[in-house]
C-alpha positions as CSV (number, residue, x, y, z in Angstrom):
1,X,65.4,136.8,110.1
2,X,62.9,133.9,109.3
3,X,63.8,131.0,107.7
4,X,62.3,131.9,104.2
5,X,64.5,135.4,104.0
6,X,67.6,133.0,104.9
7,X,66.9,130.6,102.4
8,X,66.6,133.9,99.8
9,X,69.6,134.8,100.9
10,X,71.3,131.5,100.0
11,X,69.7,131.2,96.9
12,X,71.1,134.8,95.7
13,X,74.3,134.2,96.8
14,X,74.4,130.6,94.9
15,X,72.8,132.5,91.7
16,X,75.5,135.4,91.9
17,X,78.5,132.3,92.3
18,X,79.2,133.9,96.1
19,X,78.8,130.9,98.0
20,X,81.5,129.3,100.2
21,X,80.6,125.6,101.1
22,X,82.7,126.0,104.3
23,X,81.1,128.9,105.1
24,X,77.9,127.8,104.3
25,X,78.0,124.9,106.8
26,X,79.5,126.7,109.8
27,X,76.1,128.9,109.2
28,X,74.0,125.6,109.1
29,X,75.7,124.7,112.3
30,X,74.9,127.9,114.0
31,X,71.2,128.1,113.1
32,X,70.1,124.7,113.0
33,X,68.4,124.7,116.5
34,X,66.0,127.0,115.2
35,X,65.3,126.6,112.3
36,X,65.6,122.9,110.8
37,X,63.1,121.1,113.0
38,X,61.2,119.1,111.0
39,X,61.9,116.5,108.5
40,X,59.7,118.7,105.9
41,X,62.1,121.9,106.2
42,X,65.1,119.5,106.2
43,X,64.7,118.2,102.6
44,X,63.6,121.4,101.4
45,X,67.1,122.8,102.5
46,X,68.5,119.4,100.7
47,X,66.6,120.3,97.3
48,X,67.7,124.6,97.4
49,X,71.4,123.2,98.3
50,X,72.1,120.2,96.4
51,X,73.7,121.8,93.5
52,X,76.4,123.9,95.4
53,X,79.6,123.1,94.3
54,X,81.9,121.3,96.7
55,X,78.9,120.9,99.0
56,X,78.1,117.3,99.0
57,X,74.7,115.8,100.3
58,X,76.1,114.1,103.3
59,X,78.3,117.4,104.7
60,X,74.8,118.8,104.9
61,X,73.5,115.8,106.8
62,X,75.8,116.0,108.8
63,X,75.7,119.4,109.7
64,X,71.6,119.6,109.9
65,X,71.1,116.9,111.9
66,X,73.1,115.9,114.4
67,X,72.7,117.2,118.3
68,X,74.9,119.7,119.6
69,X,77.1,118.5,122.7
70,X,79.9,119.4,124.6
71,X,83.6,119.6,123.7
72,X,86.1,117.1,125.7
73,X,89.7,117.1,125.2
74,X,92.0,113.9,125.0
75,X,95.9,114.5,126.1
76,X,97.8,111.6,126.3
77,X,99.6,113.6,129.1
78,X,97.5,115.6,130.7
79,X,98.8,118.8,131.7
80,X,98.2,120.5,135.5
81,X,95.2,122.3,136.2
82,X,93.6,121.3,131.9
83,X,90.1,119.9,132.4
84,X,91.3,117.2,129.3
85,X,90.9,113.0,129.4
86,X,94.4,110.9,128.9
87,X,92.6,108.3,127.1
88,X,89.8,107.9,124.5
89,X,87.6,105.5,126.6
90,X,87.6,108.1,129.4
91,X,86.2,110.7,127.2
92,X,83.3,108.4,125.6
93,X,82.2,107.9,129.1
94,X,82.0,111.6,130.1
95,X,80.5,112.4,126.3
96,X,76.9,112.7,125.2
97,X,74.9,112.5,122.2
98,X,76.5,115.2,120.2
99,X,80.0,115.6,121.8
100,X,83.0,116.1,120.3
101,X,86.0,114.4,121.4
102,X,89.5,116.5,120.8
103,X,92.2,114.2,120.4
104,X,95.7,115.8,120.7
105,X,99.3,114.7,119.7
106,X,100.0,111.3,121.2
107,X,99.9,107.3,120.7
108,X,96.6,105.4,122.3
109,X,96.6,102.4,122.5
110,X,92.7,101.3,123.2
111,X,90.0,99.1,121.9
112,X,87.4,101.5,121.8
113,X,83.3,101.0,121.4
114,X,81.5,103.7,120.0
115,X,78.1,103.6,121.1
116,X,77.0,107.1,121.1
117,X,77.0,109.6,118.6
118,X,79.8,111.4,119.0
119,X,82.4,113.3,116.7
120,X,86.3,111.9,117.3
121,X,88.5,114.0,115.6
122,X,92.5,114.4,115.9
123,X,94.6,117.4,115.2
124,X,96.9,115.0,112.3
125,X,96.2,111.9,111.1
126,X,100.4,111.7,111.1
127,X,100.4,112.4,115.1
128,X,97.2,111.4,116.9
129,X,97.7,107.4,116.6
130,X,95.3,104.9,117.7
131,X,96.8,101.4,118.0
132,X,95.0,98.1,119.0
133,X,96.6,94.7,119.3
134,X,94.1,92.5,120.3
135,X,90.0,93.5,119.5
136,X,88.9,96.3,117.0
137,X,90.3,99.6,117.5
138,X,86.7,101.4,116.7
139,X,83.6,99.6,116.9
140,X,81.0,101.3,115.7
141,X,77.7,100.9,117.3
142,X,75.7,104.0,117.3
143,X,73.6,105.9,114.7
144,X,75.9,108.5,113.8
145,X,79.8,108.3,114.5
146,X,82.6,110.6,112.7
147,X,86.3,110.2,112.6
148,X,88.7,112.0,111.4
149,X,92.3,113.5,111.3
150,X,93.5,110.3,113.0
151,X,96.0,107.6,112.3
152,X,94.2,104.1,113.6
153,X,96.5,101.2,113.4
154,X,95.6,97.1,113.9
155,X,98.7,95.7,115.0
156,X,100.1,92.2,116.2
157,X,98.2,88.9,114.8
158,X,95.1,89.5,116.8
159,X,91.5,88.9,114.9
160,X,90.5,92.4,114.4
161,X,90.2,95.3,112.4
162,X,91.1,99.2,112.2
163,X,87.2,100.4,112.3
164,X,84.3,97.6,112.1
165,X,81.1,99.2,111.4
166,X,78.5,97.0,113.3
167,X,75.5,99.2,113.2
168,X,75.0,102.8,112.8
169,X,76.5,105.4,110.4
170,X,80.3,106.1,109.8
171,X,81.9,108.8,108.6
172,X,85.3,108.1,108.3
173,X,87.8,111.2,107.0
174,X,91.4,112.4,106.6
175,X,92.5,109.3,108.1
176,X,95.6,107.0,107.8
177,X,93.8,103.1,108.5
178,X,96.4,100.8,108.3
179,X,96.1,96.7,109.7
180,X,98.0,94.1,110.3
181,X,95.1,91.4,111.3
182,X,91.9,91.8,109.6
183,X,90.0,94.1,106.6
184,X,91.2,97.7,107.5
185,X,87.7,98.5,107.8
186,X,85.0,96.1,107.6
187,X,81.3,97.4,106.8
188,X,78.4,95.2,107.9
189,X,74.8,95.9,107.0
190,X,73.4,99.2,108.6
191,X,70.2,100.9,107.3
192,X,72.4,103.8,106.1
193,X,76.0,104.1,103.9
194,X,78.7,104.6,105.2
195,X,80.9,107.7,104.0
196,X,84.7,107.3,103.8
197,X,86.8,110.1,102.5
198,X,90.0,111.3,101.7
199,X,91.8,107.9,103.7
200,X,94.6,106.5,103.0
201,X,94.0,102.4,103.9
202,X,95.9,99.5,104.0
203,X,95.1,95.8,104.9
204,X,98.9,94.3,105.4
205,X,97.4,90.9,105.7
206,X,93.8,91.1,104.7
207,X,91.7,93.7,102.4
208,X,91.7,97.5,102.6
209,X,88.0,97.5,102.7
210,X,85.5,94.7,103.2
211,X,81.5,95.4,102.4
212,X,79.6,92.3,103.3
213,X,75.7,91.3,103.9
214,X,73.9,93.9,102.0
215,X,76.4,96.8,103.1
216,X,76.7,100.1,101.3
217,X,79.5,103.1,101.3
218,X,80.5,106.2,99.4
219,X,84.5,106.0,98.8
220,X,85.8,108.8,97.5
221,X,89.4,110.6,96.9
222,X,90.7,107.5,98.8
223,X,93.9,105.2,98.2
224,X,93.8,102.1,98.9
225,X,97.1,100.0,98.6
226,X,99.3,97.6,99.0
227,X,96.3,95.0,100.2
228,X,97.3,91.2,100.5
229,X,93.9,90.2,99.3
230,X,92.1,92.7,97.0
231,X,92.2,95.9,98.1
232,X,88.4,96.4,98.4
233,X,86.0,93.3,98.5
234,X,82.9,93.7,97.9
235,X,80.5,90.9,98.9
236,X,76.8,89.6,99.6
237,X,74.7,92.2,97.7
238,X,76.4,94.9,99.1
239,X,76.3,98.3,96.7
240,X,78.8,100.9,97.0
241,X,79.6,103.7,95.2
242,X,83.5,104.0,94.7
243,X,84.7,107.6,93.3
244,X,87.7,109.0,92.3
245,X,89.8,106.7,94.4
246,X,93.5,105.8,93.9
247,X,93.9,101.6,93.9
248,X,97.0,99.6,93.7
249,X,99.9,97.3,94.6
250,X,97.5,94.5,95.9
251,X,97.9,90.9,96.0
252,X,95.2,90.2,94.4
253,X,92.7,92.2,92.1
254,X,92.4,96.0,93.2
255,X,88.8,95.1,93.5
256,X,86.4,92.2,93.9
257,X,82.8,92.3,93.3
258,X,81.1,89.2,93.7
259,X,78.0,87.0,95.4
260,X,75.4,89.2,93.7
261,X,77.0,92.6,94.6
262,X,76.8,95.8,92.8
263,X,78.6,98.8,92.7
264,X,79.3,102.2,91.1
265,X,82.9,102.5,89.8
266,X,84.2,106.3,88.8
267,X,86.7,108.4,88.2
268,X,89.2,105.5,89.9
269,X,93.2,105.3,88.9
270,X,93.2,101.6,89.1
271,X,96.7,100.4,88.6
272,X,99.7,97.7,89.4
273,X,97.3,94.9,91.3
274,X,98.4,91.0,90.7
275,X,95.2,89.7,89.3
276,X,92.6,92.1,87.5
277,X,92.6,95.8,88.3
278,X,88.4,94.7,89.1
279,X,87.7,91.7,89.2
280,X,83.7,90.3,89.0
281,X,82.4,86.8,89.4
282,X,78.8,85.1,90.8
283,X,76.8,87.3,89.7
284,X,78.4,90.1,90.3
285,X,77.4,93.2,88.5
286,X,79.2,96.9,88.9
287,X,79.1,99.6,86.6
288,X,82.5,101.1,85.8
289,X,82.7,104.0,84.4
290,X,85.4,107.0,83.6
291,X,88.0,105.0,85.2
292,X,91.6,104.3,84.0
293,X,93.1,100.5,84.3
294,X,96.3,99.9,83.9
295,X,99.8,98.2,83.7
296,X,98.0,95.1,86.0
297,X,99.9,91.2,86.1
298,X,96.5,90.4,84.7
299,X,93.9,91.9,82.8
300,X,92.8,94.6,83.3
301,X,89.0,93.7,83.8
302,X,87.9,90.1,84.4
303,X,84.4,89.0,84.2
304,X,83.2,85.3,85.1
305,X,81.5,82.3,86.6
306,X,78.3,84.7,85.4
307,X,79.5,88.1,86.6
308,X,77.9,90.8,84.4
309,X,79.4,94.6,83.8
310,X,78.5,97.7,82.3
311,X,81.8,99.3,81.1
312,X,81.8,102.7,79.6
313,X,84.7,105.3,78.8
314,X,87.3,104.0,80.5
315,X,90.8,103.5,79.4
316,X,92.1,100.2,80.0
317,X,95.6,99.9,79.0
318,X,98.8,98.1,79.5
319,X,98.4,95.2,81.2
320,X,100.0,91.9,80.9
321,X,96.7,90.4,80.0
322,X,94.0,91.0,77.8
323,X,92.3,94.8,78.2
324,X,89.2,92.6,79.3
325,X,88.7,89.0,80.2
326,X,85.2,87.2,80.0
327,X,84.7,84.0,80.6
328,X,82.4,81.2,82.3
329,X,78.9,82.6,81.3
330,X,79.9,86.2,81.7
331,X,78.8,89.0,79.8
332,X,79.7,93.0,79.3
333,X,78.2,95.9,77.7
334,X,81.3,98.5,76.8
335,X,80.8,101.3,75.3
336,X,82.8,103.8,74.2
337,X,86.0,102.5,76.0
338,X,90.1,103.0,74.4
339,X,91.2,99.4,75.0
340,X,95.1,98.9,74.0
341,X,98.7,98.1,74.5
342,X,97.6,95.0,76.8
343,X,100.0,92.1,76.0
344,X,96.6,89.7,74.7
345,X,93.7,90.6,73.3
346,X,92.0,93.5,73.9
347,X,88.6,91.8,74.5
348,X,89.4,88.0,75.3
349,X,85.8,85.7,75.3
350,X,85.2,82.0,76.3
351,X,82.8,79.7,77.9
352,X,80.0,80.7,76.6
353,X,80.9,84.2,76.9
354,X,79.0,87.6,75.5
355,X,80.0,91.2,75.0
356,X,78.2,93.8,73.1
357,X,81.0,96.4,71.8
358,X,79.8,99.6,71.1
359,X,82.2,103.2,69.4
360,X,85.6,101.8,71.3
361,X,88.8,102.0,70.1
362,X,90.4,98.4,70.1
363,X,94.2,97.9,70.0
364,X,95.8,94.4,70.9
């Protein structure tokens, strides 16, 4: 079969609704050696494909162009006469570009740096635990990096995080991140986003997640809780695009965009933070859209010290502040937003202050 007659093939069985995503990629992974060379055939494949549903963008990345490499096994007892690695560091020095690293049931307490690209994935992200006390548990340092099913935990008053992204590509997914020390997971600036998905993330003492110096991410169907600062912070022009994520019980706002960030807000359940359910201030300037914000100690969306923000249907409702908060030189555009039941106003402005209201339904 030549490439053209599989790509038919595809494109009936997406027409006729037949099309299994899963399916779908563990064909991509068979095929890919001989087929998808070249960059031109690569995004050819991205534009037939795009549209599948459940398919996302960055599973077929993943799938078309990473190397294929061997398969190592991680025991934390290894059992007589298995050909397996008792720790995670023993396996990244036998692996290759392109190896996936099996991680059974068991605690492993390493500080581990990822340099090559490699796939670490864990059989449950309840029972494969990976616990640091001192330095990072994963730092990532290589071009492509996946994690998943795995339970990484910071522990102890040390100055590190769960997962640092230093340079490379993440993908981080199905995981329990949970620290005691630093950010949960700290993104620095890489020439591609990282993808996080489907966590659940905690910062005891610090942030969930930290973007800094021009970082990006996709977030998606994550919850991020229970933070001591906000739960994600999102600094120094970095841009994210936060999706249908679950954010609450934090210290401090659920999330901070500030020092001339941006970011893409939708679909989230923002909910029960301290200060603002988002919170955006120099020159910050997010669009939040679709998302519900509510019953917050403060408002439920403050804008100041020239922070800007597009707002558009979201429901924002009781908080013990006003619905949203601009103050300082900030300015909003909301559009057709249901604003009510907060304890103030529903739109609260000051300081030389601007909003253009547009279709919403205002209730103090």
């Amino acid at each position: 079969m030549s490439y053209h007659q599989y790509l038919e093939i595809l494109r009936s069985l997406k027409d006729r609704h037949l099309l299994d995503s899963s399916l779908l990629l563990q064909e991509l992974s068979m095929v890919r050696k001989n087929w998808f060379q070249g960059y031109r055939a690569y995004w050819k494949i991205l534009e037939d494909l795009k549209n599948v549903p459940g398919l996302s963008r960055e599973d077929l990345l993943r799938q078309l162009c990473h190397n294929t490499g061997s398969t190592i096994v991680v025991s934390s007892e290894k059992q007589a006469g298995e050909d397996s690695c008792t720790s995670i560091q023993e396996a990244l020095d036998k692996a290759s570009h392109g190896s996936r690293i099996l991680i059974s049931p068991g605690i492993y307490r390493e500080q581990l740096v990822v340099n090559k690209e490699v796939e670490i994935i864990g059989q449950s992200s309840s029972d494969c635990i990976i616990e640091g006390t001192e330095e990072n548990c994963f730092s990532i340092c290589s071009s492509r990096v996946l994690l998943r099913g795995l339970s990484i935990k910071q522990k102890g008053v040390s100055q590190g995080h769960s997962v640092e992204l230093i340079q490379g590509k993440l993908f981080l997914e199905d995981c329990l991140v949970y620290s005691e020390a630093l950010a949960a997971v700290m993104l620095n600036r890489t020439n591609f986003p990282a993808v996080i998905r489907n966590c659940l993330i905690q910062g005891r003492n610090n942030s969930g997640i930290v973007l800094a110096e021009e970082s990006s991410a996709v977030i998606e169907n994550c919850e991020i809780y229970g933070s001591a600062l906000a739960a994600i912070q999102v600094l120094a022009k970095a841009n994210p695009t936060i999706r249908g994520c679950k954010i609450h019980g934090a210290k401090q706002s659920g999330i901070l965009i500030s020092e001339k960030a941006s970011a893409l807000i939708e679909h989230c359940d923002i909910f029960e933070n301290a200060f603002a359910g988002i919170s955006v201030n120099e020159g910050g300037h997010p669009i939040v859209r679709h998302c519900t914000i509510h019953d917050g100690r403060g408002s439920g969306i403050a804008i100041h010290k020239k922070g800007t923000a597009i707002i558009e249907e979201c429901n924002i409702v009781g908080n013990a502040r006003s619905g949203i908060s601009i103050s300082e030189g900030g300015y909003s555009t909301i559009r057709r937003c249901k604003i009510n039941r907060n304890q103030y106003d529903a739109i609260w402005a000051r300081g030389n202050a601007l909003a253009t209201v547009e279709d919403c339904e205002l209730v103090s």
